[in-house]
BAVEX-232180 format. One line per 2 residues: for each residue x, y, z of C-alpha. Coordinates in steps of 0.25 Angstrom, whole numbers. Example, Ala and Ser with C-alpha at 12.3 -4.5 7.8 and 13.67 -1.06 7.14 Angstrom:
BEGIN
49:-18:31  55:-4:29
END
This chain:
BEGIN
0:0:0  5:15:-1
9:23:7  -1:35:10
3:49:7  6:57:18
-7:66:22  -8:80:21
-9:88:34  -22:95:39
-21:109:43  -31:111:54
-39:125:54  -40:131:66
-50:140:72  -48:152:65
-49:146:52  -61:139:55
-68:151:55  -68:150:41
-79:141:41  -90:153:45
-84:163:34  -90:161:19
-82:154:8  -82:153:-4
-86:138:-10  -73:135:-14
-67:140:-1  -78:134:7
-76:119:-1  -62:118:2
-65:122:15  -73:109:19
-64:102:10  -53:104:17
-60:105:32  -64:89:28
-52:85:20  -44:88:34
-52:80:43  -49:69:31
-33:71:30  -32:73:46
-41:60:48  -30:52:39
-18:59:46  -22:58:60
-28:43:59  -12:39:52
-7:46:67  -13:38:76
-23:48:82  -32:47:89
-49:50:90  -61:44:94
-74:40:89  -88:49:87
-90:51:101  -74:53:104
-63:63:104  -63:72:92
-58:67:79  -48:69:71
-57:75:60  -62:84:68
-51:88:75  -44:91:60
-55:99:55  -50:109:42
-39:107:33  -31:114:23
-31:102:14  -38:104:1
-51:92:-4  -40:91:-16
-28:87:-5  -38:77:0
-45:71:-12  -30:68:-16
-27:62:-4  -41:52:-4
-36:50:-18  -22:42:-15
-28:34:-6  -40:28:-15
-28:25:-24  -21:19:-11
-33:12:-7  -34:5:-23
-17:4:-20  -22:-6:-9
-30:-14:-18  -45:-8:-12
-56:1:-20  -59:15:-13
-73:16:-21  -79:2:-18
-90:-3:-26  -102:-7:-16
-102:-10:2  -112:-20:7
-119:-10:20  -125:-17:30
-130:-5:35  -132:9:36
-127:17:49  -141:21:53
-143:4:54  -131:4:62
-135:15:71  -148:8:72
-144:-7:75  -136:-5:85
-142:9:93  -139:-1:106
-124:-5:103  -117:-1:119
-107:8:117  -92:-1:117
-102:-13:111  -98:-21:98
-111:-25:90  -111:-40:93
-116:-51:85  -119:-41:73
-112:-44:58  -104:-33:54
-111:-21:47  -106:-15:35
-109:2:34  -104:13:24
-103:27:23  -94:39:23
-83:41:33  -87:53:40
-77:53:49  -64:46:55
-55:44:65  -42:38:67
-38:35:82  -24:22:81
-32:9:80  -46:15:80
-54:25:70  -67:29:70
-75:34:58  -89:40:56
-96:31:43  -109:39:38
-118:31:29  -133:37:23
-139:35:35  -129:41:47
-114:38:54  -108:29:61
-94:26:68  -85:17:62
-76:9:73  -64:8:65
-51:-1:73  -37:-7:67
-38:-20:73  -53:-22:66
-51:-18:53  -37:-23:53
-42:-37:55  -51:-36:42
-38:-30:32  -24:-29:37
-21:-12:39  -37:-8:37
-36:2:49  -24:7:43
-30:9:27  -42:17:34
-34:27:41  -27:29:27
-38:29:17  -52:33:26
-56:47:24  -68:55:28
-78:53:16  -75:40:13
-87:30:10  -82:17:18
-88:4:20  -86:-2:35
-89:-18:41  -89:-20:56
-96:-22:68  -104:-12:76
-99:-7:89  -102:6:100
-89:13:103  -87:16:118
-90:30:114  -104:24:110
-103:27:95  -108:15:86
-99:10:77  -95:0:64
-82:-9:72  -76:-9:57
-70:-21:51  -70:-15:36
-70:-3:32  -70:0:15
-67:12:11  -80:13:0
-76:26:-6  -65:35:-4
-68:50:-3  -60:60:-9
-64:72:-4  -66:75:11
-79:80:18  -83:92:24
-78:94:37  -89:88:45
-89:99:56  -90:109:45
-97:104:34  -104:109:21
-108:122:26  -106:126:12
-121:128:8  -118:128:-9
-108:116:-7  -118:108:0
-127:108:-11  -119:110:-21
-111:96:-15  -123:88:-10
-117:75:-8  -106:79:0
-118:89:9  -124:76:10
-110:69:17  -107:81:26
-120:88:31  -130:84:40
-144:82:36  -142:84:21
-145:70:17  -155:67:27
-164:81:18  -163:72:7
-168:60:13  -179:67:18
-180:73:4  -182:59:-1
-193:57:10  -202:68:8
-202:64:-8  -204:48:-5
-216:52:6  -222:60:-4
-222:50:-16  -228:39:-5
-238:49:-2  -242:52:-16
-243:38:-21  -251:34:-6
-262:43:-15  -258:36:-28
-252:48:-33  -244:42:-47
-229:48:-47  -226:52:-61
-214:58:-68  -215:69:-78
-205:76:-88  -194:85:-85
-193:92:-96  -204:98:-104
-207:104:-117  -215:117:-108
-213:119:-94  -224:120:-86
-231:120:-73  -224:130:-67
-219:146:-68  -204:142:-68
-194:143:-77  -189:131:-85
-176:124:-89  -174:121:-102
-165:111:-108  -163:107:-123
-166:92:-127  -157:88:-139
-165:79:-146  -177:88:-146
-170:101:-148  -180:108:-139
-179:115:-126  -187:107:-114
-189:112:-99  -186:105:-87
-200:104:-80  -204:114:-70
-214:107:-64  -222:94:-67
-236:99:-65  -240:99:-80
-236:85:-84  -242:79:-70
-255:86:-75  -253:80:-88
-253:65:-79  -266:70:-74
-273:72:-87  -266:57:-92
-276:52:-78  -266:52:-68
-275:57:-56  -262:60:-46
-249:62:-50  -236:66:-43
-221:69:-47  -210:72:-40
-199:78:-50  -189:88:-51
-192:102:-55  -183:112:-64
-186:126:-65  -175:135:-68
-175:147:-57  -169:151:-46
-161:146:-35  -163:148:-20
-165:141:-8  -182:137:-12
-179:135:-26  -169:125:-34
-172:127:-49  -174:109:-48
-183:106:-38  -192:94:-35
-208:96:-33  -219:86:-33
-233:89:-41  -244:80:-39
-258:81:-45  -270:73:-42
-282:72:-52  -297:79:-45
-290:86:-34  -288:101:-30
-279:110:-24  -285:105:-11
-283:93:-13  -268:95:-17
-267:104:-3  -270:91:5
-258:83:-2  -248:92:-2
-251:94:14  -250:77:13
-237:78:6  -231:87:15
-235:81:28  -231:67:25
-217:72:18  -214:79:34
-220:68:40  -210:59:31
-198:66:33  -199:75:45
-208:65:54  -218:77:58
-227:88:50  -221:97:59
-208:102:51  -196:113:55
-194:120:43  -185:132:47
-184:135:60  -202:134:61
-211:122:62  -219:119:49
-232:113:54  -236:102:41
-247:95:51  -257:104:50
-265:107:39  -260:116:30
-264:132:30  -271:135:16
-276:148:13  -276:156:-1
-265:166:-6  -275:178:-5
-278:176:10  -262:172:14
-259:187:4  -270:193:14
-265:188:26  -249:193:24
-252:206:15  -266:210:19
-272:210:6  -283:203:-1
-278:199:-15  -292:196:-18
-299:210:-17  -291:218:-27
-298:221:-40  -287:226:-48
-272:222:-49  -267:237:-47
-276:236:-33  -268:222:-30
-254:228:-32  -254:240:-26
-260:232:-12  -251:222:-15
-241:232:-15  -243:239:-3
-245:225:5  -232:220:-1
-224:232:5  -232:231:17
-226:215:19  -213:220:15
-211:231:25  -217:223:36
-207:210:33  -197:218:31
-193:215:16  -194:218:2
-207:213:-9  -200:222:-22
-201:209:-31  -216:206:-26
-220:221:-28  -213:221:-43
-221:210:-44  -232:213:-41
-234:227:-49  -233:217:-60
-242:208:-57  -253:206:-67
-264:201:-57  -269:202:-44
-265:186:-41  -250:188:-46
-250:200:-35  -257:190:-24
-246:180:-28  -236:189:-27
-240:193:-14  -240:180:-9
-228:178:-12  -221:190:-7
-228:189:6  -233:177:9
-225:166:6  -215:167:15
-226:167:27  -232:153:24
-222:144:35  -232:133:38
-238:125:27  -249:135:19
-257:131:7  -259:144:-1
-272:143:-10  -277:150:-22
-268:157:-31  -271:167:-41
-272:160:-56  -261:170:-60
-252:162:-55  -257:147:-56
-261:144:-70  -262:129:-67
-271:129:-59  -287:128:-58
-294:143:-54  -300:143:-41
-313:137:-39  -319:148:-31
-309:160:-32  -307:168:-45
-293:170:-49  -287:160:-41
-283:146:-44  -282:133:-33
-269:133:-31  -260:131:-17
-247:133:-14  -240:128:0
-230:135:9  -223:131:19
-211:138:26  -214:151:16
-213:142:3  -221:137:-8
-220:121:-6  -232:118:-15
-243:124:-27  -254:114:-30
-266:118:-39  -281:113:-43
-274:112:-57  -281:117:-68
-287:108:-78  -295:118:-87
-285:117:-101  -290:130:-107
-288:139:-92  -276:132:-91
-270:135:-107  -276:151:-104
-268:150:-91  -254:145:-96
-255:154:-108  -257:166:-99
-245:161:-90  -236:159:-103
-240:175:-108  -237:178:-94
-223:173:-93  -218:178:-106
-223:194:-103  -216:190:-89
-206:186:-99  -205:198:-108
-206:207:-96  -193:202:-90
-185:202:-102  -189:217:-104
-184:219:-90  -171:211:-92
-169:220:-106  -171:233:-98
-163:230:-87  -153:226:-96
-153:239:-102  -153:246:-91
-138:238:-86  -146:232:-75
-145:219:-69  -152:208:-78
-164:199:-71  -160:185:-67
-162:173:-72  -175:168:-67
-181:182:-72  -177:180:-86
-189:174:-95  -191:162:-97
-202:154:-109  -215:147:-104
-223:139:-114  -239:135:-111
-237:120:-111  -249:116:-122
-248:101:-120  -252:102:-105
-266:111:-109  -267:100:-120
-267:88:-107  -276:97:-100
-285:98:-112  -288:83:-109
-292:86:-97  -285:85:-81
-295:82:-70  -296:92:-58
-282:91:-52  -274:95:-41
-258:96:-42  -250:100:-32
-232:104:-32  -224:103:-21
-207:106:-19  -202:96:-12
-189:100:-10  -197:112:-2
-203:101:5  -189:95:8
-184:106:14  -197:109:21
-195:96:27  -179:95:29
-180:111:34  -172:117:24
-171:131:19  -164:127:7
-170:118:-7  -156:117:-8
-155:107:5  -167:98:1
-162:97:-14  -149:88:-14
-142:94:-27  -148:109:-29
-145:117:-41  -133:126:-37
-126:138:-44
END
């Protein structure tokens, strides 16, 4: 065997310089940073373990990772350094990337199984497990190591003594305080056992190394606190910080419970195109990709609400399909411009039939993953038990703004009130409404203006679960009118925690309102359209600043194949859409979509 190359030394930072943690860095700087902090605890582990000293286990004296804490040693120093010893490990006739390990169990059975093993106690009369996961840790004390194994399902201590591992291959203990580096993916066999110390442990006989890492960890005092890397670098997010894999599990949860759920009510799952000749279903603008062998442009979807009505009118009586969405606009911490919703429709039912599902929906999803309807959600208690608040747009507008939406006779009378009550809010919250004033001055009806109220004023106020009824046609050209109230449609959208959550209609099935509809929303966009490009032409002239992207205009088409399927005829129908990633992070407590979404479109 060779000779190992001499390892580097590790600088140790001291007090001072660890104060460069608090200060903002740039991602370069703040990459290398970790790097480096973990590459230390790698090289020091190695270079302390071949000197004999000494540590203890979990509940011990501090190791000697933790005591060697920073480094000035580069990832590149350290990936070359892991590199020479694959190639020493392959020199002794072994494989550092193995092929498969036959686990008996995870460490969360372990943990389980023997929950009564005395502290001091061998397992006895139990066959030897078999385990695997990532050194987490590791610790080198003469004949003794200890090291911290973490599988999918948590941690556990591995027992690691000469005399055992020496009996199964000549020099064993000595190979592992050569080649074993935080990170590595390692296969163990042995015993169970309690230390004195009470920790529960694999006695190893065998340890394989599975898969050699060759770059080191985050510290793991210090972390990713990086936000961008973190999701810019999931997978290693996922190693180092607590909780991250856990969202995603109950990610996974909330959509499982609501597929069992759906099909309990023998609701069919279907699946439905992503790309589309016409976008539809929604005021969003599209992307748009080129398809070689049909030398045409097609959009990725923006919803899947036309082609589910389509099912409808084939016979399908309920439908449902959980896809992705892609609609290319901005970025922020509600929005990802790919997103993953849920529309469902059910063949003779309503709006008020649709309200009772998706308050079904949401309670078995807390229920699933939180164990209670009553849910924190940043820093209050969300209240999901009781029935939901449902009350129209015009009374919510009346209740925050002091106006009744419903009593002006003229769109001059509407925005001057809405005017005044606008500023009124805005000197009494403290802030600013110039977007929702310019807004509304350029509103062309009395709902647009209620809307826009709405939105300025009230959004933010729903925190527990609301259902807001009734929204002016203006603005919901797909669905039915109202059955009882002129200018309004039956329409509801839920908030929770100040945020839309989901829109749901009595859908309209009248193919000659609904043509006159999309045609008036068509005619609509492109004078939008027009405007802004006269606007972006002015302020070009004028040398000022050009509008952002989402402002430019973009094409609408009316898509004539759907009015053709209504044509034919839909039965009554209710629909509803949902976000579940809103509904994953209303459930996991995050502020973000970027937590709930594993890889998120970053810059």
């Amino acid at each position: 065997m060779q000779a190992l190359r001499p390892l580097p030394s590790c600088a140790v930072l001291r007090g001072a310089n660890l104060m460069l943690s608090r200060k903002p860095l740039r991602l370069t700087t703040r990459v290398n940073y970790l790097r480096q902090q973990a590459a230390c605890s790698s090289i020091s582990a190695d270079k302390t373990a071949q000197s004999g000293s000494r540590t203890s286990d979990q509940h011990g004296q501090k190791s000697n990772e933790g005591s060697n804490a920073a480094s000035t040693s580069s990832a590149e120093d350290i990936r070359a350094l892991r590199l020479d010893k694959v190639q020493q490990i392959r020199d002794m006739g072994k494989e550092p990337y193995a092929y498969k390990f036959d686990k008996t169990h995870t460490v969360a059975q372990l943990h389980k199984e023997h929950c009564d093993l005395p502290a001091g106690q061998l397992a006895e009369g139990s066959a030897p497990v078999q385990v695997a996961g990532r050194v987490r840790a590791r610790r080198f004390m003469g004949k003794l190591a200890f090291a911290t194994l973490a599988d999918d399902s948590g941690e556990i201590q591995l027992y690691l003594e000469r005399t055992a591992l020496n009996e199964a291959a000549p020099d064993s203990f000595k190979h592992l305080k050569a080649f074993l580096d935080i990170g590595d993916i390692v296969g163990v066999t042995g015993p169970m056992k309690r230390t004195d110390k009470g920790e529960l442990s694999v006695a190893a006989q065998d340890l394989q190394i599975l898969t050699k890492s060759l770059l080191p960890l985050p510290d793991k005092y210090y972390g990713l606190s990086d936000v961008e890397l973190r999701h810019r670098q999931r997978y290693l997010d996922m190693i180092v910080t607590e909780g991250v894999r856990d969202t995603f599990r109950k990610r996974s949860k909330v959509m499982s419970t609501i597929r069992h759920m759906l099909e309990q009510q023998d609701f069919l799952e279907v699946e439905t195109p992503v790309l589309e000749s016409t976008a539809g279903g929604a005021d969003a603008r599209p992307f748009v990709t080129y398809h070689n062998s049909l030398s045409r442009n097609f959009t990725l979807r923006i919803a899947t609400e036309l082609h589910l009505k389509r099912l409808i009118v084939g016979g399908f009586e309920k439908v449902f399909e959980i896809g992705r969405i892609f609609r290319n606009e901005g970025i922020s911490a509600r929005h990802n411009p790919e997103f993953t919703s849920i529309e469902l429709y059910q063949a003779y039912a309503d709006y008020n039939d649709m309200m009772n599902i998706t308050e079904d929906i949401i309670r078995q999803a807390a229920q699933a993953v939180c164990g209670t309807q009553q849910i924190p959600y940043q820093g209050q208690t969300l209240d999901l038990e009781q029935p939901f608040r449902r009350a129209t747009m015009h009374e919510l507008v009346q209740e925050v703004l002091g106006e009744d939406f419903s009593s002006f006779q003229s769109l001059e009378e509407a925005q001057s009130a809405a005017a005044q009550a606008l500023e009124r809010h805005a000197a009494d919250q403290d802030g600013s409404k110039s977007s929702s004033l310019r807004n509304i001055q350029s509103a062309a009806s009395i709902g647009q203006i209620l809307a826009e109220c709405f939105e300025a004023a009230v959004e933010s106020t729903l925190q527990q679960p609301t259902f807001v009824l009734d929204f002016p046609v203006e603005i919901s050209p797909l669905a039915k009118p109202h059955r009882t109230k002129a200018g309004l449609v039956e329409r509801f959208e839920l908030y929770i925690a100040g945020r839309e959550l989901a829109n749901s209609f009595s859908e309209l099935t009248d193919p000659v309102e609904q043509r006159r509809r999309l045609e008036a929303q068509v005619v609509a966009h492109h004078l939008a359209g027009e405007a802004a490009s006269e606007a972006q032409a002015q302020a070009l002239t004028n040398g000022s600043q050009s509008q952002q992207p989402d402002d430019t205009p973009h094409e609408i088409a009316l898509d004539d194949d759907f009015i053709t399927a209504l044509e034919y005829g839909m039965p009554p129908t209710g629909g509803m859409g949902m976000g579940l990633d809103r509904l994953v992070m209303l459930l996991t407590d995050h502020s973000s979509i970027r937590e709930v979404i594993a890889f998120p479109l970053l810059k």
